[in-house]
mmCIF file of the N, C-alpha and C atoms, coordinates in Angstrom:
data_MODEL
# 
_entry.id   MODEL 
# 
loop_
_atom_site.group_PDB 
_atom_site.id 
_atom_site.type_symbol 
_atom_site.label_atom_id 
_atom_site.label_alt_id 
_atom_site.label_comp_id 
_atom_site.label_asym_id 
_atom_site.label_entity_id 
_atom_site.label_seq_id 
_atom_site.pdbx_PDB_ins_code 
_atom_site.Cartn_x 
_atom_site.Cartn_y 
_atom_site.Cartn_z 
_atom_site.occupancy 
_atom_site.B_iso_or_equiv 
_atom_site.pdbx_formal_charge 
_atom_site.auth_seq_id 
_atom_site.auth_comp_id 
_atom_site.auth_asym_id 
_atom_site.auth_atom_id 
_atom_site.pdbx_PDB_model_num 
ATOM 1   N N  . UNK A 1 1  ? 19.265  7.956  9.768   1.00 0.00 ? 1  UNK A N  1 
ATOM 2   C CA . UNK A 1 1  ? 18.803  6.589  9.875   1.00 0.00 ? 1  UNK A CA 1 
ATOM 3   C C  . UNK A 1 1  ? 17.400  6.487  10.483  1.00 0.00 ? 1  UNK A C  1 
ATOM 4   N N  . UNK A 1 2  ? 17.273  7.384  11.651  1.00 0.00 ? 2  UNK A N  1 
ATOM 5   C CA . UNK A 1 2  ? 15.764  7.056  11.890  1.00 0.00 ? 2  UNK A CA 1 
ATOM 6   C C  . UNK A 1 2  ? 14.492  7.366  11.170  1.00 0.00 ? 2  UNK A C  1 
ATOM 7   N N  . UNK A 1 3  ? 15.007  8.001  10.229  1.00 0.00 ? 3  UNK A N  1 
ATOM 8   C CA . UNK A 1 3  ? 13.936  8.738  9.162   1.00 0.00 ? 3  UNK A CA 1 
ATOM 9   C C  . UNK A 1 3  ? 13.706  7.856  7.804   1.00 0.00 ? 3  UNK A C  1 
ATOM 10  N N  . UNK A 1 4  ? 14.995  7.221  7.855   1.00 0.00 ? 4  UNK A N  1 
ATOM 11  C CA . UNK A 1 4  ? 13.972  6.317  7.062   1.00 0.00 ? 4  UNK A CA 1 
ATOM 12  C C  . UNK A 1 4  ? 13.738  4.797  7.596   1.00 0.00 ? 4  UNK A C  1 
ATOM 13  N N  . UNK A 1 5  ? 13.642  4.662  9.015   1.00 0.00 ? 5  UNK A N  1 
ATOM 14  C CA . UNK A 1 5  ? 13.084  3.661  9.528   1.00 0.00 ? 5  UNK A CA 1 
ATOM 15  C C  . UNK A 1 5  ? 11.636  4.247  10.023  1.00 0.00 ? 5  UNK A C  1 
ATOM 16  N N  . UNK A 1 6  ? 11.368  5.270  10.057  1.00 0.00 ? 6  UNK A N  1 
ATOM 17  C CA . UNK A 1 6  ? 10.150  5.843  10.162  1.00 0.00 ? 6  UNK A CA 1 
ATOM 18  C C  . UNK A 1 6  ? 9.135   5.849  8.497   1.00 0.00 ? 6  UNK A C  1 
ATOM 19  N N  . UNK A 1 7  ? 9.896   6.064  7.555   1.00 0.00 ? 7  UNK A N  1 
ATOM 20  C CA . UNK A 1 7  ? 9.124   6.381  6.694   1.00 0.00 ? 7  UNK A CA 1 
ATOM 21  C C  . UNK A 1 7  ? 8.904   4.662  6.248   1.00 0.00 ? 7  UNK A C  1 
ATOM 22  N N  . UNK A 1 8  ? 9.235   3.741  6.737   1.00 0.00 ? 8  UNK A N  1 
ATOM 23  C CA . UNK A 1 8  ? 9.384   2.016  6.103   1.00 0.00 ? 8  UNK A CA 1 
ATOM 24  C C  . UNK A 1 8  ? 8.404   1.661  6.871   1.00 0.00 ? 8  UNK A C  1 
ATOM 25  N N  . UNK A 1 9  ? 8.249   2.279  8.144   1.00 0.00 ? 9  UNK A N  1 
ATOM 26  C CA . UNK A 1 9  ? 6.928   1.657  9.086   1.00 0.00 ? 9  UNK A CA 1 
ATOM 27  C C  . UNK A 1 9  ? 5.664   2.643  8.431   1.00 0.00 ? 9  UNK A C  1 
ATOM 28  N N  . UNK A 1 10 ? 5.959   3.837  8.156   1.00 0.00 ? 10 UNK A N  1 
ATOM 29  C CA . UNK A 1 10 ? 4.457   4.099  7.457   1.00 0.00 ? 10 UNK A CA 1 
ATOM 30  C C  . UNK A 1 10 ? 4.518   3.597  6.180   1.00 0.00 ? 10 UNK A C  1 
ATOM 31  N N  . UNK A 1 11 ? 5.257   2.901  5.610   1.00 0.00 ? 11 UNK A N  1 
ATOM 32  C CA . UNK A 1 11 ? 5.028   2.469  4.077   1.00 0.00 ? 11 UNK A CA 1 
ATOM 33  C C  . UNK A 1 11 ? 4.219   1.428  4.293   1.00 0.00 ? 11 UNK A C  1 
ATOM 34  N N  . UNK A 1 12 ? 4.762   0.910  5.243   1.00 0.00 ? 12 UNK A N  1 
ATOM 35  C CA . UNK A 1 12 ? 4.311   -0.832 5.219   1.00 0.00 ? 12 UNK A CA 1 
ATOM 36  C C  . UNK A 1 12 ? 2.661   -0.594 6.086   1.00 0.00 ? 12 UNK A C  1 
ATOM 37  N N  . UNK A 1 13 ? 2.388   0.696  7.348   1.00 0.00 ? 13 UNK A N  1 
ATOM 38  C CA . UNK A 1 13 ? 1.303   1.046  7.163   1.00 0.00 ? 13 UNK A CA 1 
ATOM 39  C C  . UNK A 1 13 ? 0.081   0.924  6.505   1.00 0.00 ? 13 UNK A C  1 
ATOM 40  N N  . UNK A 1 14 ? 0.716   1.786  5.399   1.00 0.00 ? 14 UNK A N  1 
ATOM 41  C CA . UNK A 1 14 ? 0.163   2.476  4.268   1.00 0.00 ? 14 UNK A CA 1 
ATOM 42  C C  . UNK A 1 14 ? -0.380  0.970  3.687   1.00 0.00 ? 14 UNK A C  1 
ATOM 43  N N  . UNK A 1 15 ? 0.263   -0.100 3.288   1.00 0.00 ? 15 UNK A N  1 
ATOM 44  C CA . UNK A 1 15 ? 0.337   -0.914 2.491   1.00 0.00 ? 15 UNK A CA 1 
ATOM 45  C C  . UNK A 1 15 ? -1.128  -2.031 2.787   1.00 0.00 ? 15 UNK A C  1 
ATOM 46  N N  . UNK A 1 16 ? -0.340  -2.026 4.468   1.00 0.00 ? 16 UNK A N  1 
ATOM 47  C CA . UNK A 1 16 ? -1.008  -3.108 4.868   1.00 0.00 ? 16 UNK A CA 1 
ATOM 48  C C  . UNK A 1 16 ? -2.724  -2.625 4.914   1.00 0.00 ? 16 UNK A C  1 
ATOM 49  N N  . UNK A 1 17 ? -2.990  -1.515 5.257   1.00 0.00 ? 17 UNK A N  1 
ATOM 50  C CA . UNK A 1 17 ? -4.534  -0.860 5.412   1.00 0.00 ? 17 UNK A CA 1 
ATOM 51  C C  . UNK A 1 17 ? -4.782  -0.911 3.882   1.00 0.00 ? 17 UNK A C  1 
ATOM 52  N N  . UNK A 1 18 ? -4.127  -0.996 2.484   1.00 0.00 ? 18 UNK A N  1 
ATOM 53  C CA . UNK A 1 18 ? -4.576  -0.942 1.176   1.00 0.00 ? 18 UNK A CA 1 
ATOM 54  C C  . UNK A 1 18 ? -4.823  -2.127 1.152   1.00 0.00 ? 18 UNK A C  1 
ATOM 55  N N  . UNK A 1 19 ? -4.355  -3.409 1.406   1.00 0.00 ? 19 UNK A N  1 
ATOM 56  C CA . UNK A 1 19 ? -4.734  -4.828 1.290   1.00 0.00 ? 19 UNK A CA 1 
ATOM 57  C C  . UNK A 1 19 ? -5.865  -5.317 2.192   1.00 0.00 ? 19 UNK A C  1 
ATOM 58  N N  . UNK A 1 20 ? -5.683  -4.819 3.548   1.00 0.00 ? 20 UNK A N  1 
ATOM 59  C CA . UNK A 1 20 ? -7.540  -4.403 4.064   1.00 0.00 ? 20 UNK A CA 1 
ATOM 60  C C  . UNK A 1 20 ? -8.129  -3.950 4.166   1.00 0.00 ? 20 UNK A C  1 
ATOM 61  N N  . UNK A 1 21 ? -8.053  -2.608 3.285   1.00 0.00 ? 21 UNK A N  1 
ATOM 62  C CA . UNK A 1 21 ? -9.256  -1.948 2.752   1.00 0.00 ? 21 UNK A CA 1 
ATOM 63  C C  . UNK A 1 21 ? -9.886  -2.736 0.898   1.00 0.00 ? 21 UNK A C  1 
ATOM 64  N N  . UNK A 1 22 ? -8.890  -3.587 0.659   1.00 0.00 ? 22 UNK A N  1 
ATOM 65  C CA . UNK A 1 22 ? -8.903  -4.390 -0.965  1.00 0.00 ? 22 UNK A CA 1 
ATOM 66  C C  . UNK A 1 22 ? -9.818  -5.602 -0.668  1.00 0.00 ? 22 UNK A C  1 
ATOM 67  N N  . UNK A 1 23 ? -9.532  -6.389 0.659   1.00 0.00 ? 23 UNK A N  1 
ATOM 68  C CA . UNK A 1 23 ? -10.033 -7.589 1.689   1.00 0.00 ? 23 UNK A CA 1 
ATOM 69  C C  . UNK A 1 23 ? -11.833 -6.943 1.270   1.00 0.00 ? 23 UNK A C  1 
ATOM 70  N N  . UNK A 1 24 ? -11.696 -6.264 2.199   1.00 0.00 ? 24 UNK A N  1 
ATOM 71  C CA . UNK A 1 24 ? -13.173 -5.587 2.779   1.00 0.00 ? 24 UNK A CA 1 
ATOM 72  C C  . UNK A 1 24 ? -13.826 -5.279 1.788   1.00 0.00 ? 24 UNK A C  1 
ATOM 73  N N  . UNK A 1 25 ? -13.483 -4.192 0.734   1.00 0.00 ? 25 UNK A N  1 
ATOM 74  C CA . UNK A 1 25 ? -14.615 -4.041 -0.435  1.00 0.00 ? 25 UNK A CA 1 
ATOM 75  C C  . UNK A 1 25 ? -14.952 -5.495 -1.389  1.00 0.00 ? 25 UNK A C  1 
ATOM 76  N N  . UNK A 1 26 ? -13.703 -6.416 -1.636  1.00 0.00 ? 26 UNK A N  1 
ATOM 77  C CA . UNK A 1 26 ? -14.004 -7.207 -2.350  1.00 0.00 ? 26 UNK A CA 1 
ATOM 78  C C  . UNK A 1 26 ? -15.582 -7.984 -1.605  1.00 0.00 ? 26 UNK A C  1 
ATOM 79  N N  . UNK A 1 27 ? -16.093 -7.690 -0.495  1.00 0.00 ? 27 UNK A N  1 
ATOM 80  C CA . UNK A 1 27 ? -17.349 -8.417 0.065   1.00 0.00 ? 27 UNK A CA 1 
ATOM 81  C C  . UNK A 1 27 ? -18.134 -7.439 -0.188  1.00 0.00 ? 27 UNK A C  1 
ATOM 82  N N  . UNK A 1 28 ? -17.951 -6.127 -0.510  1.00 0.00 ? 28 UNK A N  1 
ATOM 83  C CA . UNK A 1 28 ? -19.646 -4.954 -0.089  1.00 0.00 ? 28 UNK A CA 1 
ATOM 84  C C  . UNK A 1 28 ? -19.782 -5.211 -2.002  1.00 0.00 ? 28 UNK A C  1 
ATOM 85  N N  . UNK A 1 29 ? -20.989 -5.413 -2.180  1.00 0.00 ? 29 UNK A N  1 
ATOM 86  C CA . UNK A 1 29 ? -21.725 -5.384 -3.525  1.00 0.00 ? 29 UNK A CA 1 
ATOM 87  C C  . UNK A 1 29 ? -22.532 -4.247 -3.363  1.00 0.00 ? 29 UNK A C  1 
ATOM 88  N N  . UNK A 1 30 ? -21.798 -3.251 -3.740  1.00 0.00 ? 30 UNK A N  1 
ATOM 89  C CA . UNK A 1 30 ? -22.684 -2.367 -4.198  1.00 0.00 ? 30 UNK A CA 1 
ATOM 90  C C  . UNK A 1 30 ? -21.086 -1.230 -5.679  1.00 0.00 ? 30 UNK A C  1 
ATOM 91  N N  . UNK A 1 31 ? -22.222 -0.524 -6.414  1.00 0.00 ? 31 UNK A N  1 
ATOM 92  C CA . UNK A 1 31 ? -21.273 0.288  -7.579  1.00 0.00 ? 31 UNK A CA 1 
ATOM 93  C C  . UNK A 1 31 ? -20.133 1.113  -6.394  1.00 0.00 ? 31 UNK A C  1 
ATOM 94  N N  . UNK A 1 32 ? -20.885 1.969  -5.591  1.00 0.00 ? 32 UNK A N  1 
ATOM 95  C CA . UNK A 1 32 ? -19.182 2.553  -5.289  1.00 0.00 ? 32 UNK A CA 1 
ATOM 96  C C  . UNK A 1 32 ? -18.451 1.767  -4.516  1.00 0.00 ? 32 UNK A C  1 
ATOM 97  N N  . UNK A 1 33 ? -18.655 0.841  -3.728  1.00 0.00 ? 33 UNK A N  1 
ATOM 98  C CA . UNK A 1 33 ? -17.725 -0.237 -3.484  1.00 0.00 ? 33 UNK A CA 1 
ATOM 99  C C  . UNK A 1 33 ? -17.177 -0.840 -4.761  1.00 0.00 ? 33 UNK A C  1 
ATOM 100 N N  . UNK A 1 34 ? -17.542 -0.802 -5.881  1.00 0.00 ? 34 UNK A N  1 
ATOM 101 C CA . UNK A 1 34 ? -16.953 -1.538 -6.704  1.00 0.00 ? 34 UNK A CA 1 
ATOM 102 C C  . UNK A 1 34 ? -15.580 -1.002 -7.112  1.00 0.00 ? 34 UNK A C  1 
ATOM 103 N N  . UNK A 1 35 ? -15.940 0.261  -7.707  1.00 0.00 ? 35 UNK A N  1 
ATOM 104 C CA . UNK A 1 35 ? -14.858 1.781  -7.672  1.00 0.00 ? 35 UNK A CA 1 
ATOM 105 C C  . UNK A 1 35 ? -13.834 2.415  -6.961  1.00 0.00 ? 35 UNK A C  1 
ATOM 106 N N  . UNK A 1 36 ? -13.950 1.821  -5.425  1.00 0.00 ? 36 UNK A N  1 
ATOM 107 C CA . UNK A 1 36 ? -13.401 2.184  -4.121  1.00 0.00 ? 36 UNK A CA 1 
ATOM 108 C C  . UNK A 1 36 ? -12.322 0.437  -3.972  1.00 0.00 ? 36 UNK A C  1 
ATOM 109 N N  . UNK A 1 37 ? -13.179 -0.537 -4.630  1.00 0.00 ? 37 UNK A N  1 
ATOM 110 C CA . UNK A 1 37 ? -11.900 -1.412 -4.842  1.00 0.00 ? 37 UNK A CA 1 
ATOM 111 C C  . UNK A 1 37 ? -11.203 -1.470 -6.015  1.00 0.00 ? 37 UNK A C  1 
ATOM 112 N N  . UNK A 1 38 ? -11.500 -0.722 -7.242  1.00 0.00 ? 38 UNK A N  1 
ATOM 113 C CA . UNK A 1 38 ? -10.455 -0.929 -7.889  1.00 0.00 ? 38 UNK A CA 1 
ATOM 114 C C  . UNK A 1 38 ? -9.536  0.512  -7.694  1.00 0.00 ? 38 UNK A C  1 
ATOM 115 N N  . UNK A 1 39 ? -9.684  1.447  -7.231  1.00 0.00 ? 39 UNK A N  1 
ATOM 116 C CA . UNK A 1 39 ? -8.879  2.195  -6.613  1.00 0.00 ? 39 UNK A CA 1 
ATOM 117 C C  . UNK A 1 39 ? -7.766  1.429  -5.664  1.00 0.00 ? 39 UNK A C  1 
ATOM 118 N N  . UNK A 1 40 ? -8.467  0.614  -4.849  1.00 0.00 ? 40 UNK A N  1 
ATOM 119 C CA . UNK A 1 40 ? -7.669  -0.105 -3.956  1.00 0.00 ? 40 UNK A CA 1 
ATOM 120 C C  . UNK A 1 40 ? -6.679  -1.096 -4.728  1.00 0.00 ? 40 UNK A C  1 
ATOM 121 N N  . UNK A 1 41 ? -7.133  -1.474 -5.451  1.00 0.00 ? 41 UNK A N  1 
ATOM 122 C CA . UNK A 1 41 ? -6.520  -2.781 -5.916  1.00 0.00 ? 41 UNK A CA 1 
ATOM 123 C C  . UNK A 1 41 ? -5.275  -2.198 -7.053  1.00 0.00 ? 41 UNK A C  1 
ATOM 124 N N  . UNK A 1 42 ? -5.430  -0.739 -7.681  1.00 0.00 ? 42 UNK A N  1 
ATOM 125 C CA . UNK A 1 42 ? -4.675  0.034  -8.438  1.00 0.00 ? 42 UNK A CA 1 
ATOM 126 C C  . UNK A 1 42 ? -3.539  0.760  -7.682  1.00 0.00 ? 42 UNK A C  1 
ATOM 127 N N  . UNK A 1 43 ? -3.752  1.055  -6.176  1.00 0.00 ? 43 UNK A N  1 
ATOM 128 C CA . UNK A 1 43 ? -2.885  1.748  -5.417  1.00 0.00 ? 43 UNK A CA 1 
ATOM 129 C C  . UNK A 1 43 ? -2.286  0.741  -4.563  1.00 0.00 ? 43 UNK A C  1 
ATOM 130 N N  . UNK A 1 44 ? -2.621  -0.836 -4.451  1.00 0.00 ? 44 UNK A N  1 
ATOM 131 C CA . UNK A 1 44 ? -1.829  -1.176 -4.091  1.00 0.00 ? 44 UNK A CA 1 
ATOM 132 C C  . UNK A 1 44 ? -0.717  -2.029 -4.473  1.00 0.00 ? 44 UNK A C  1 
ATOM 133 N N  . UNK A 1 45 ? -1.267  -2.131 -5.951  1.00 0.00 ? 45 UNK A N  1 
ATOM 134 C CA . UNK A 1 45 ? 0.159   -2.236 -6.785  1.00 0.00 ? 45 UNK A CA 1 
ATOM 135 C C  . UNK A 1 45 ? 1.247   -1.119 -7.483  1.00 0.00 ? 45 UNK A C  1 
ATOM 136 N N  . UNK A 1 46 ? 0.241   0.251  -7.401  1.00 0.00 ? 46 UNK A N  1 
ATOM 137 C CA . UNK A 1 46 ? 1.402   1.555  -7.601  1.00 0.00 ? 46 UNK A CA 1 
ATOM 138 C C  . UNK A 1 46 ? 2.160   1.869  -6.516  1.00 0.00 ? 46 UNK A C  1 
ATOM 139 N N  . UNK A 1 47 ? 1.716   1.955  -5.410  1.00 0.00 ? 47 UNK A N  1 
ATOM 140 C CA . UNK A 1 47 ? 2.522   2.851  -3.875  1.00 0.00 ? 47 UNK A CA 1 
ATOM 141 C C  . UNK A 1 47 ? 3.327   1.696  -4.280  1.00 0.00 ? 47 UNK A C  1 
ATOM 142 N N  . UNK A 1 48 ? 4.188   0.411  -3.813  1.00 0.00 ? 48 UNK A N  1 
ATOM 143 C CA . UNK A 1 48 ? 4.779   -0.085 -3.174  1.00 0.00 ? 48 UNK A CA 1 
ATOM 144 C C  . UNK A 1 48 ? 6.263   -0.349 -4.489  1.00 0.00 ? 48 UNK A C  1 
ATOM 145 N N  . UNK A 1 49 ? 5.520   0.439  -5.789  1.00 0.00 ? 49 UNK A N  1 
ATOM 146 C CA . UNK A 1 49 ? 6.438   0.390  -6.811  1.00 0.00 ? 49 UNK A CA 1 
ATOM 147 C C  . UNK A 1 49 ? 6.736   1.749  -6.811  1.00 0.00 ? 49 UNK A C  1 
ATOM 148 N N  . UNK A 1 50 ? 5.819   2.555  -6.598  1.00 0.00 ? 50 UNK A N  1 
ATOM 149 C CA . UNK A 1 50 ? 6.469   4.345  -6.491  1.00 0.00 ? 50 UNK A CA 1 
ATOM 150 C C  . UNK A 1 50 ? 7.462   4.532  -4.914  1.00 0.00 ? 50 UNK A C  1 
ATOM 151 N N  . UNK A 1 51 ? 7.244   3.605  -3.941  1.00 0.00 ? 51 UNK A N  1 
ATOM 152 C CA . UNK A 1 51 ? 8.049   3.710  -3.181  1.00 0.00 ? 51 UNK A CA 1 
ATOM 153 C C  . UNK A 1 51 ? 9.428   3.079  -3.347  1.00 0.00 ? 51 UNK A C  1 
ATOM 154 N N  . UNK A 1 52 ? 9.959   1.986  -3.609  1.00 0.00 ? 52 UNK A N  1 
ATOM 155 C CA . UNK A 1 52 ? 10.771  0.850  -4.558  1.00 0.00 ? 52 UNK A CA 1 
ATOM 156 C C  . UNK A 1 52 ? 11.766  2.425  -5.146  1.00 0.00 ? 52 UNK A C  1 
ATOM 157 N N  . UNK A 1 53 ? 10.871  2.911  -6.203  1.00 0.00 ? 53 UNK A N  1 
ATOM 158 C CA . UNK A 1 53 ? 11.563  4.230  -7.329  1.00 0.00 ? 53 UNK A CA 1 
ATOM 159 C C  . UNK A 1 53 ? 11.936  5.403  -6.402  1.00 0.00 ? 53 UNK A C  1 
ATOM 160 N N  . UNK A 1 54 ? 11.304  5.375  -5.309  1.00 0.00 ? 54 UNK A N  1 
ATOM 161 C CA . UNK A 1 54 ? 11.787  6.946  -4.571  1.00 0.00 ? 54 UNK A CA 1 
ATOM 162 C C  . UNK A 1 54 ? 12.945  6.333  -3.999  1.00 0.00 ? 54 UNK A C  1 
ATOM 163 N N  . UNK A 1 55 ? 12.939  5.067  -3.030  1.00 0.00 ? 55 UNK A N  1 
ATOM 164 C CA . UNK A 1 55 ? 14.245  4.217  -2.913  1.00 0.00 ? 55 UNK A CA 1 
ATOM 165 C C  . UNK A 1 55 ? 15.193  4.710  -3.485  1.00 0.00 ? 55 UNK A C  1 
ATOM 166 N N  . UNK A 1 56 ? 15.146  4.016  -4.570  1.00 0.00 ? 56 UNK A N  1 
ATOM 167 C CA . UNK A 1 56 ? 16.438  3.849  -5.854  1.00 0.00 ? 56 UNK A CA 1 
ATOM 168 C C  . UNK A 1 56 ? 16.906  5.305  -6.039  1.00 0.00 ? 56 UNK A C  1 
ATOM 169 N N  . UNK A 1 57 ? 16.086  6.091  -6.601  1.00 0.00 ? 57 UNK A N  1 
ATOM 170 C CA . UNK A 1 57 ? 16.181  7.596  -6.962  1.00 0.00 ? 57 UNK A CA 1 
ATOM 171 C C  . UNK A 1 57 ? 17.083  7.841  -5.659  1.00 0.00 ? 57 UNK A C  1 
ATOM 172 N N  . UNK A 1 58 ? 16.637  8.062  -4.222  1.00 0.00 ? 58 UNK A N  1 
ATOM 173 C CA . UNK A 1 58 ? 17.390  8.667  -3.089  1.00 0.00 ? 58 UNK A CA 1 
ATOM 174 C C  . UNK A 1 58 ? 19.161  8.020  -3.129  1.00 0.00 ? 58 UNK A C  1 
ATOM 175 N N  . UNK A 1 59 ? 19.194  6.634  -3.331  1.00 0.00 ? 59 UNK A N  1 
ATOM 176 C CA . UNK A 1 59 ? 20.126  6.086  -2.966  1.00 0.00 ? 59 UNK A CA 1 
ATOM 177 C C  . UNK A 1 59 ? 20.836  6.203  -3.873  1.00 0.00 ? 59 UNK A C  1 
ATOM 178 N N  . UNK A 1 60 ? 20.420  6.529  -5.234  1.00 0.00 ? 60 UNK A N  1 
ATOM 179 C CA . UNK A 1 60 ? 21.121  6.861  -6.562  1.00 0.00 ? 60 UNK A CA 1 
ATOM 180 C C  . UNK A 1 60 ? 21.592  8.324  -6.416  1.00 0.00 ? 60 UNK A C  1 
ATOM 181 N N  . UNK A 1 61 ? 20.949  8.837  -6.261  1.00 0.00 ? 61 UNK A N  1 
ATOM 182 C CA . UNK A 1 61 ? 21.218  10.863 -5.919  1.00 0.00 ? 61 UNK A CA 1 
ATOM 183 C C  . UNK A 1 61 ? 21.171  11.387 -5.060  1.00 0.00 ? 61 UNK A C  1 
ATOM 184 N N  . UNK A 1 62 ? 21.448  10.736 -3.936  1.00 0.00 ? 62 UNK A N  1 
ATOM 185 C CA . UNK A 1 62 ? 21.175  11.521 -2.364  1.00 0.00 ? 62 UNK A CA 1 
ATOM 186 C C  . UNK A 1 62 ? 22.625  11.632 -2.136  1.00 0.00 ? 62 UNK A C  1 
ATOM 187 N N  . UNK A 1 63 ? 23.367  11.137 -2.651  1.00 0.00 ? 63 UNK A N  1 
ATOM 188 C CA . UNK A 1 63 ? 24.568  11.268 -2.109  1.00 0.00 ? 63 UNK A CA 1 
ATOM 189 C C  . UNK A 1 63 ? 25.096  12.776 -2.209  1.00 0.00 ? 63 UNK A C  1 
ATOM 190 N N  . UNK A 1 64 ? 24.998  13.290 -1.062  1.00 0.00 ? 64 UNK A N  1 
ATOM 191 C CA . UNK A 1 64 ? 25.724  15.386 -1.410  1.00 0.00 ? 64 UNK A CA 1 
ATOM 192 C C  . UNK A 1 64 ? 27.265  15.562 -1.630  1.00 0.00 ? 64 UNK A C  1 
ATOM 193 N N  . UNK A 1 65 ? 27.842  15.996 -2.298  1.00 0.00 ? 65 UNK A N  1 
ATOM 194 C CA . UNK A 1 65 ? 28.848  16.478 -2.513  1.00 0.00 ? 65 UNK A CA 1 
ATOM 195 C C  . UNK A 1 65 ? 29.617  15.344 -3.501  1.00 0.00 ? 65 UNK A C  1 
ATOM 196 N N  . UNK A 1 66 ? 29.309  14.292 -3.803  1.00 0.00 ? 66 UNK A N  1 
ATOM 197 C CA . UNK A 1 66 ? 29.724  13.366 -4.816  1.00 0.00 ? 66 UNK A CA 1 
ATOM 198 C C  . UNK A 1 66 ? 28.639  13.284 -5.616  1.00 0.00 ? 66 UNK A C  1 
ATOM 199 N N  . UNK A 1 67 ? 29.217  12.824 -7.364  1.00 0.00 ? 67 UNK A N  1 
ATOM 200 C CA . UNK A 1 67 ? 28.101  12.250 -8.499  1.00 0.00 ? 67 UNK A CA 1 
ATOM 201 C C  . UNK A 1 67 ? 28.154  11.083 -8.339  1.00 0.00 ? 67 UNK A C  1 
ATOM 202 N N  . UNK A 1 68 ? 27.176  10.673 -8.736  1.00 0.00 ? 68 UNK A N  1 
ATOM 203 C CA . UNK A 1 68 ? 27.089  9.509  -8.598  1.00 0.00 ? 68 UNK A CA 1 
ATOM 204 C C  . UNK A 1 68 ? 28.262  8.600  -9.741  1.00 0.00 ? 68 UNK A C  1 
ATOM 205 N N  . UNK A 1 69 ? 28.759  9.298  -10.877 1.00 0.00 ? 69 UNK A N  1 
ATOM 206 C CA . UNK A 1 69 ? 30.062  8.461  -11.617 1.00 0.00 ? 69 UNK A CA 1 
ATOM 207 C C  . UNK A 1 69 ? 30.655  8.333  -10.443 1.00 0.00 ? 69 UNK A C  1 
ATOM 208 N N  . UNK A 1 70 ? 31.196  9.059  -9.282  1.00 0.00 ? 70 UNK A N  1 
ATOM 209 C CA . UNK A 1 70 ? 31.926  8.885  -8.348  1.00 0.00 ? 70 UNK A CA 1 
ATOM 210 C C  . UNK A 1 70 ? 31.825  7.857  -7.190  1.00 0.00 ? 70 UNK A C  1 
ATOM 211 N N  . UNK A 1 71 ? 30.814  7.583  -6.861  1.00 0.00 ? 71 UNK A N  1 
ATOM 212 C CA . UNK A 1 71 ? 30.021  6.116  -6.318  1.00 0.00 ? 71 UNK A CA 1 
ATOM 213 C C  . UNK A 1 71 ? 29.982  5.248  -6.827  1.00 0.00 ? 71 UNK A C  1 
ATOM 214 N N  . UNK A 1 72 ? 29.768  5.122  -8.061  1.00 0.00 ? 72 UNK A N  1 
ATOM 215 C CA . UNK A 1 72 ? 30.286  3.973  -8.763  1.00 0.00 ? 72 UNK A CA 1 
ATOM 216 C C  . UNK A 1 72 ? 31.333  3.566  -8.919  1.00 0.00 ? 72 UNK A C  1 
ATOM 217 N N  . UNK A 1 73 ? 32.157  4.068  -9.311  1.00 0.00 ? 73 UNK A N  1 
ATOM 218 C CA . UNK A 1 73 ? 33.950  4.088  -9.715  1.00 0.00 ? 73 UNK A CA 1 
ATOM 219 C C  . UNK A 1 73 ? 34.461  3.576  -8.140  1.00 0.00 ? 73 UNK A C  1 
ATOM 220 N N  . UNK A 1 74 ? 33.955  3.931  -6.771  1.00 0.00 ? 74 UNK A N  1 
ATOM 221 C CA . UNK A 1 74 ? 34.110  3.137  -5.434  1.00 0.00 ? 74 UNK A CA 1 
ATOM 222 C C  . UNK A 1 74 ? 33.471  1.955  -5.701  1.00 0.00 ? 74 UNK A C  1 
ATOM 223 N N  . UNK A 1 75 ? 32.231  1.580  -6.035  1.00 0.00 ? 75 UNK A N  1 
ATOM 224 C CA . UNK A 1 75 ? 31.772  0.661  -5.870  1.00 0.00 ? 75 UNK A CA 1 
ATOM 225 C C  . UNK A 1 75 ? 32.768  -0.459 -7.012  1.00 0.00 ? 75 UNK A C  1 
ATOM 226 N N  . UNK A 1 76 ? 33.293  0.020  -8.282  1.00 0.00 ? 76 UNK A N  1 
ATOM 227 C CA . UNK A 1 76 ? 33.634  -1.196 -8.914  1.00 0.00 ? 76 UNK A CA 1 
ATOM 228 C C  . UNK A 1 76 ? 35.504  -1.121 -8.096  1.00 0.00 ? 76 UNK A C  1 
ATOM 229 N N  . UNK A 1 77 ? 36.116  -0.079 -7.713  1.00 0.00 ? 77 UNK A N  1 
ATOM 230 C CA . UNK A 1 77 ? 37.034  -0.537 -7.166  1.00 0.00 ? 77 UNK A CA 1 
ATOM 231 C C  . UNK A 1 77 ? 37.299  -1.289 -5.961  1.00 0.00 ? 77 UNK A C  1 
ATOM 232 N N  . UNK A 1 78 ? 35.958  -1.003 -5.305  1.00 0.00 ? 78 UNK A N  1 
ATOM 233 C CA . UNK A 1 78 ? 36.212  -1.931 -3.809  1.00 0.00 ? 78 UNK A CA 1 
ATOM 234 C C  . UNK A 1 78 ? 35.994  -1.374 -3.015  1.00 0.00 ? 78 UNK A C  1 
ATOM 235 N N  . UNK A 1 79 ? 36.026  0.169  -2.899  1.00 0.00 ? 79 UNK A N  1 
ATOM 236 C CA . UNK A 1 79 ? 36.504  0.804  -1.963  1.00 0.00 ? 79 UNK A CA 1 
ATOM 237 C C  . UNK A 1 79 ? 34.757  1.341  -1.357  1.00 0.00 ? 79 UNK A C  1 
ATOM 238 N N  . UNK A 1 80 ? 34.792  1.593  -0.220  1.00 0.00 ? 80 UNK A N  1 
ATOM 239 C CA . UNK A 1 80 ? 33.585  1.902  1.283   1.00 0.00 ? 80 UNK A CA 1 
ATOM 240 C C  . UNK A 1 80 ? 33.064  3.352  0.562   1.00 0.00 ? 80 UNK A C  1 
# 
């Protein structure tokens, strides 16, 4: 549990410095500021969807010693 309350505070990190580093270039006029924001503006709509998919993926297949048919078949019977 603490590991991935650690990895949610550097996501959101991660996230929040891409939206003010996106803030900040959108004011510098010059070409590699221009380049350095659409990098920005490209990574901060990929990370927060490649993180979303590593999510899903972990919680879909992390489970050890069960398949996931087997997690499901709990989940539609009811059962924890």
């Amino acid at each position: 549990m603490p590991g991935k309350r650690i990895m949610a505070i550097a996501a959101l990190v991660l996230i929040g410095v891409l939206y003010l580093a996106t803030l900040v270039l959108s004011f510098i006029d010059s070409p590699l500021a221009r380049s350095f924001l659409m990098a920005a503006l490209f990574c901060t709509i990929v990370v927060p969807a490649m993180l979303y998919g590593y999510l899903l993926f972990t919680e879909r297949f992390g489970n050890k010693g069960h398949s996931p048919k087997d997690s499901h078949e709990k989940d539609i019977q009811g059962e924890p």
